[in-house]
N, C-alpha and C positions, 0 to 999 in steps of 0.2 A: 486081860493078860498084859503086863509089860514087858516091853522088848527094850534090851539094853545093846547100847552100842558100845566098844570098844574106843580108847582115844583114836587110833588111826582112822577111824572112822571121821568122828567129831569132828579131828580137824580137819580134814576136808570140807565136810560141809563148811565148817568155819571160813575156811579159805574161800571157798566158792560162795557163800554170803558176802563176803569182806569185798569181791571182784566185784558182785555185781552193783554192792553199794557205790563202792568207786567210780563207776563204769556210768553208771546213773546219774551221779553228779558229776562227772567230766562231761556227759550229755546236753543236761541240765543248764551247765552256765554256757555250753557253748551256744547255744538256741539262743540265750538272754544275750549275748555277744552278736549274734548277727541275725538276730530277730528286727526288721524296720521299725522306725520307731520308738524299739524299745534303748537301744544305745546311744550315749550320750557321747557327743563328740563337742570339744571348743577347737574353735579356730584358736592355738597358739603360735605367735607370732613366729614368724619365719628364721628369724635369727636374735638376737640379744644386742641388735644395734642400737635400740631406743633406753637399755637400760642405763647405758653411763648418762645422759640425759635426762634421763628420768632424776634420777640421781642426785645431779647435779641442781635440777630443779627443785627436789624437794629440801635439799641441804642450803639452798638459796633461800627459801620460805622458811624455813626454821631451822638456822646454824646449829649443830650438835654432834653427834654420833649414830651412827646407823647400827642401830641394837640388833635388829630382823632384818629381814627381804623375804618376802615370799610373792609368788605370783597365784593371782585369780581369776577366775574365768565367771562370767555371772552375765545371763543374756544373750552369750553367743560373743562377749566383746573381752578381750584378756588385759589384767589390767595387775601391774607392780603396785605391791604394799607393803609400802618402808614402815618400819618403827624406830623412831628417833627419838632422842632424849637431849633435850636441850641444857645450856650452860646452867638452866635455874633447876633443874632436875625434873622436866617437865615431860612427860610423853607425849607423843604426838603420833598417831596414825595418818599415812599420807600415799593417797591412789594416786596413781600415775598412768593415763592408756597409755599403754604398749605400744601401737603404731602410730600414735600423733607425739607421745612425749610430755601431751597434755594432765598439767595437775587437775585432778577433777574431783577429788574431797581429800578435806584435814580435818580431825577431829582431834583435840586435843584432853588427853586421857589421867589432868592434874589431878583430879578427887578422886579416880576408880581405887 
């Protein structure tokens, strides 16, 4: 025998599936959020004092334009990465620690 339901029906259940799918994965990533262990945290610097600095330093090493900036974290240490383009048209990728100021690689990116 089949038993037929009415929409008013349906959509209820639909709604009450929909909640608990929701509900599950608001669950779900809360655990992976402060589960030990399992979340990653970088020490990001305290404030953007070292980035004129940085800056300055990597525009010292190789005169041009500051195409990018972005900052990265790798190891627990956070560290500014310029992308410059120098006078010959040349790219250059250039790390910079965050709390020392210190340039600490250039890869220069002229055949990619």
């Amino acid at each position: 025998m089949t038993r037929r339901f009415d929409s008013r029906t349906m959509s209820v259940v639909s709604r009450i599936c929909h909640l608990i799918a929701v509900m599950t994965v608001i669950a779900c990533s809360s655990l992976l959020w402060t589960a030990p262990g399992l979340a990653v945290s970088y020490p990001l610097p305290s404030n953007k004092a070292m980035l004129q600095p940085c800056r300055e330093a990597a525009l010292k090493l190789h005169p041009g334009v500051v195409e990018r900036l972005s900052g990265r974290a790798q190891q627990g240490v956070y560290y500014y990465v310029f992308l410059i383009r120098d006078s010959d048209g040349i790219d250059w990728l250039i790390a910079c620690h965050a709390r020392s100021g210190r340039i600490v690689k250039t890869v220069g990116l002229d055949g990619l």
